[in-house]
N, C-alpha and C positions, 0 to 999 in steps of 0.2 A: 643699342643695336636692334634692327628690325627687321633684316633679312633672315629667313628660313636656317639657310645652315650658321651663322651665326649665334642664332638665339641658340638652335640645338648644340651647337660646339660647345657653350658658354652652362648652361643650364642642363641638358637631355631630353627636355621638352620633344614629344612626340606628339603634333599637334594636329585637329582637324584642320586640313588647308581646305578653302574656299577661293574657287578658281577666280581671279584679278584680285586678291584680296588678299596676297600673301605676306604683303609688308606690310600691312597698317591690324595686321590681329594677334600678333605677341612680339614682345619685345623681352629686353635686358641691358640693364645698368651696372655696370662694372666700374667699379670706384676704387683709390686707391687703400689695402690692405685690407680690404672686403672682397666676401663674395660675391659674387652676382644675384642682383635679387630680380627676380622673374615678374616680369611686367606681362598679366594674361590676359587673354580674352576670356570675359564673363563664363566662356561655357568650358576653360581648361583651367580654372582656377579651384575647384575644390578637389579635383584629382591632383593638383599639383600641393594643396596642403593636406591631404591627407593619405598621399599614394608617392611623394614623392620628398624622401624624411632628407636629403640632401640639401633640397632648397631651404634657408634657413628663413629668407624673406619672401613673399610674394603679394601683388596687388593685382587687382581686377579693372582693367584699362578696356575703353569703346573702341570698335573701330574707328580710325586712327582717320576718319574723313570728313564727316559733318564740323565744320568749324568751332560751331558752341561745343563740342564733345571733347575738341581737342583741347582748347582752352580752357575748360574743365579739367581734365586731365595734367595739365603742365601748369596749374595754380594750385589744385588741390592734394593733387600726388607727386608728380615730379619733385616741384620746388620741395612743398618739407622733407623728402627725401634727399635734396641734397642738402637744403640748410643743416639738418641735423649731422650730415660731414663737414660743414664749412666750406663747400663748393661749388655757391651762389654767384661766385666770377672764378672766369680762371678761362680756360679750355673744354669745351665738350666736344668730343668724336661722335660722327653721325656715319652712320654707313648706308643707311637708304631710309626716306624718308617722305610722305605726302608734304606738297607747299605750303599745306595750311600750320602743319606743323612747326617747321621752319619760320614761318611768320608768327605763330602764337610763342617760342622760345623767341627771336629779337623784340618782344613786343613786351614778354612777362618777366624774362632775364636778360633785362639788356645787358650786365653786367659777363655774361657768357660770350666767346669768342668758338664759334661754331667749325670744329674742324677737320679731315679726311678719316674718319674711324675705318672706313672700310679696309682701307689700302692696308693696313695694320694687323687686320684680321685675317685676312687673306697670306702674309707675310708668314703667320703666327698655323696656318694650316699648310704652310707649303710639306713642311718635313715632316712626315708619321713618324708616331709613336710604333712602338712592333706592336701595342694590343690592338691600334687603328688599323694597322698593316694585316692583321688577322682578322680582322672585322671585313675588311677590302677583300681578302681572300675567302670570306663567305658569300658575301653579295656576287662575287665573281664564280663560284659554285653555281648560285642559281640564275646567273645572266647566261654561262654555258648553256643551263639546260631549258630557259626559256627560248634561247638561239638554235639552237639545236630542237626544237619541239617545233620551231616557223618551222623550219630547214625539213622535217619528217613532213611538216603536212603542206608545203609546196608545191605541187602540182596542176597541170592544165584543169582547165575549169574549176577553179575556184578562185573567189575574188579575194583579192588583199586584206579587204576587213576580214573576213573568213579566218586566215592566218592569223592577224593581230591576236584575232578572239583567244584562237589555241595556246597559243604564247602566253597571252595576260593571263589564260586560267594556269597555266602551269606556275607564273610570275605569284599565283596568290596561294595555289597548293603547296609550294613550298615556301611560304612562309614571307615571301617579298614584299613591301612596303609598297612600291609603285613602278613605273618604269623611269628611264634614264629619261625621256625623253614624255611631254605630258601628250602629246599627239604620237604615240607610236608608229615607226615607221617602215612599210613594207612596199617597197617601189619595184614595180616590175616592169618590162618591156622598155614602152618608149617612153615610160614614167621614169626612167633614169637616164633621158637623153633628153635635156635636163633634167636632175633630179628632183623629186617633187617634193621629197622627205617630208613623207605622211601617207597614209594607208588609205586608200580608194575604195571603190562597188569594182573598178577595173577587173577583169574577167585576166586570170593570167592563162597566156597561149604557150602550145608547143613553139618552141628555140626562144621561150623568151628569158633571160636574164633575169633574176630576183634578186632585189637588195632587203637586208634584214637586218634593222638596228630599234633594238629593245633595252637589251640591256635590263639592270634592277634595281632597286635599293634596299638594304637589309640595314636593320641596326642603326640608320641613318647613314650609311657611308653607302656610294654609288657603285656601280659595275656597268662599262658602256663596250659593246664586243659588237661587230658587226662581223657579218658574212654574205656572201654572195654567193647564189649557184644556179646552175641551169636548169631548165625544164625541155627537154627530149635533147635532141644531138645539137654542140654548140657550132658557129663560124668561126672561122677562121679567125676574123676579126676580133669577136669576142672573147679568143683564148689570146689573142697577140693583149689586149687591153688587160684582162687579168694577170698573165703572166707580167707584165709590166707593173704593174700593182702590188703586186706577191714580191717579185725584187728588190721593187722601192722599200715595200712595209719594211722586209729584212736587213735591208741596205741601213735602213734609219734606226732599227734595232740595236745593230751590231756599235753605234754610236753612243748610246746611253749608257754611259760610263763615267765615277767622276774625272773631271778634267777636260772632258768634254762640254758643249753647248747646245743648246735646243736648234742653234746656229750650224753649226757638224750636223744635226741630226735631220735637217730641212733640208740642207744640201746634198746628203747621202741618197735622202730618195730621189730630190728633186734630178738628180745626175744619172741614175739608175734607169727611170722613166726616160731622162732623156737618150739614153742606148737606146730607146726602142722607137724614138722620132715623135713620144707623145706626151712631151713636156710642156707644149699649149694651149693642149688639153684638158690640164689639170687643175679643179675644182675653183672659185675664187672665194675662197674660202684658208683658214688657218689648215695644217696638216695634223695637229694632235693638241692635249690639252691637260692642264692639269686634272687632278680628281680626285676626291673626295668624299666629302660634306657637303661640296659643291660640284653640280653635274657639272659643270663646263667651270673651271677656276685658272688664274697662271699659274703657272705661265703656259703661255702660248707654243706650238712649235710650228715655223711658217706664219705665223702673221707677217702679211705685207703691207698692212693699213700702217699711216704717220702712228710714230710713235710705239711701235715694236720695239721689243727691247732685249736684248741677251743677254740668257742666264746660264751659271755651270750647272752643271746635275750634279746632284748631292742624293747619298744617303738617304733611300726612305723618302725620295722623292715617287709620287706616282702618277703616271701620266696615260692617255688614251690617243693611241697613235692610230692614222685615219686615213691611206690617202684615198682619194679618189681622185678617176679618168673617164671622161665621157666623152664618145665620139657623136657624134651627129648620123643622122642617114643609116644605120645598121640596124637590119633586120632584127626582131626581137631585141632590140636596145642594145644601146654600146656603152653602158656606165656601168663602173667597179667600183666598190668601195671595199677595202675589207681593213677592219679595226679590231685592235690588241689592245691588253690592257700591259703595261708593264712597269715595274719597279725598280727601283735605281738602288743598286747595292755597293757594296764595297768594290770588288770586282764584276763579274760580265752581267749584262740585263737577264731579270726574271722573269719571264714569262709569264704572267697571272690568267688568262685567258687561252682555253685549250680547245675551242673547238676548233674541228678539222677543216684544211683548206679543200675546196674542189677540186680534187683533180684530172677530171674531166676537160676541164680548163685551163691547164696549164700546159703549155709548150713543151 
């Protein structure tokens, strides 16, 4: 395994990330009736043997790109790591991976059959634990009041980075890892007609429309919460699009039940929206998502791309519900988005995500 929340699911590995580099600088080998032994990059290997008394194995692997490095690494390390299990042929699972990689295993192990590790992983993260589920419920603590901190310091004259800044410092005083999103996102006016999703010098004006999605990561489990609100008195228009938004969110909530589908839950909003005539409007983009370990994980709700697929909500399922509606031509923009986080229980969805809607804005 070589993606981020993978290794950390598998290990607890809390790693420096270096930006385009995030697959090829720690990994994990997960063997049958073994631990996972933590495959590190040079510079988180001696905290990982001497800070972290769980991992019972660990090696110090290159990044995972210069060719001669790789091929080092899957002659010298890999292989007698599995000969010494007897798993020199058989099946290996890869879940992300450089090419050089992939070419130095068919070239060192040809005896290995290279196979979908990800899909498995991902399968193996859909349902929390309740101690994940409490972990989720603290990252979503401080995605509140990082959202709520844009939300205080949004006003005329001052530009979007401005905002990001306020947020991220709240994001790191209390205690957050990073944001949901590595480009934090503060889109205001006509920066949400299209959305721009990503924070500007843009100067935000009286009537314009702000969108706010930060979010956090605590403990390595994420919290993705969006809100929207106005700056000075809103249109007409722009309260018809949030109120339309605000229904849907709810309409799609009151769905996430077991027995239900991510299917139910894309049609509730997607029908609610359309009472309001602005159903083609809406975003081209999925409506919600799983969440985790993984900021963005399945399942999906609303994919319309081949190969969408539908699932029941189960138990301790958690998800980030999203829609967004963007009109064209409105004065201080016409895009909504507002996003919950919510949990699937035995009976009615929980709410994990409390900050307040606008209601300024609503019909």
């Amino acid at each position: 395994m070589w993606k981020d929340e993978n290794v950390r699911y598998l290990t607890a590995l809390r790693a420096q990330l270096i930006a385009g580099k995030t697959t090829s600088l720690n990994g994990s080998l997960l063997t049958p009736d073994h631990d996972p032994i933590l495959l590190g990059s040079g510079g988180e290997i001696d905290k990982a043997k001497f800070g972290m008394s769980w991992i019972g194995e660990a090696h110090a692997v290159p990044i995972m790109e210069q060719r001669e490095l790789v091929d080092g690494f899957v002659t010298d390390i890999l292989t007698p790591l599995l000969r010494e299990r007897g798993l020199t042929e058989g099946r290996l699972g890869v879940d992300q991976a450089n090419i050089s990689f992939i070419h130095s295993l068919s070239e060192h192990l040809p005896d290995l059959e290279l196979m979908d590790g990800d899909t498995i992983m991902q399968e193996a993260r859909w349902v929390k634990t309740d101690l994940e589920v409490a972990v989720i419920e603290e990252a979503c603590a401080i995605g509140d009041s990082v959202t709520q901190r844009a939300l205080d310091e949004t006003r005329a004259g001052r530009r979007e980075l401005e905002v990001a800044a306020d947020a991220m410092q709240t994001l790191f005083l209390l205690g957050g890892e990073m944001a949901h999103v590595i480009t934090p996102f503060v889109a205001s006016g006509e920066h949400m007609s299209p959305p721009h999703r990503l924070a500007t010098d843009k100067i935000i004006r009286n009537q314009d429309l702000c969108f706010i999605d930060i979010g956090a990561m605590w403990n390595g489990y994420f919290a993705d919460i969006g809100r929207t609100t106005i700056v000075g008195r809103p249109s007409k228009m722009q309260q018809k699009v949030y109120t339309a938004v605000y229904e849907g969110l709810m309409a799609g909530i009151e769905k996430m039940r077991p027995g239900n589908t991510n299917q139910d839950c894309a049609d509730a909003i997607i029908a609610k929206i359309a009472d309001h005539g602005l159903d083609d409007h809406l975003f081209s983009l999925f409506i919600g998502h799983g969440i985790g370990m993984g900021a963005n994980e399945p399942p999906y709700i609303g994919e319309t791309l081949p190969g969408s697929t539908v699932y029941e909500f189960r138990p301790n399922m958690v998800f980030a519900v999203e829609p967004l509606v963007w009109v064209p031509g409105v004065r201080g923009g016409g895009g909504v988005r507002l996003e919950d986080m919510i949990l699937i229980t035995e009976d009615e969805p929980h709410l994990l995500s409390r900050v307040e809607y606008e209601e300024r804005l609503l019909l």
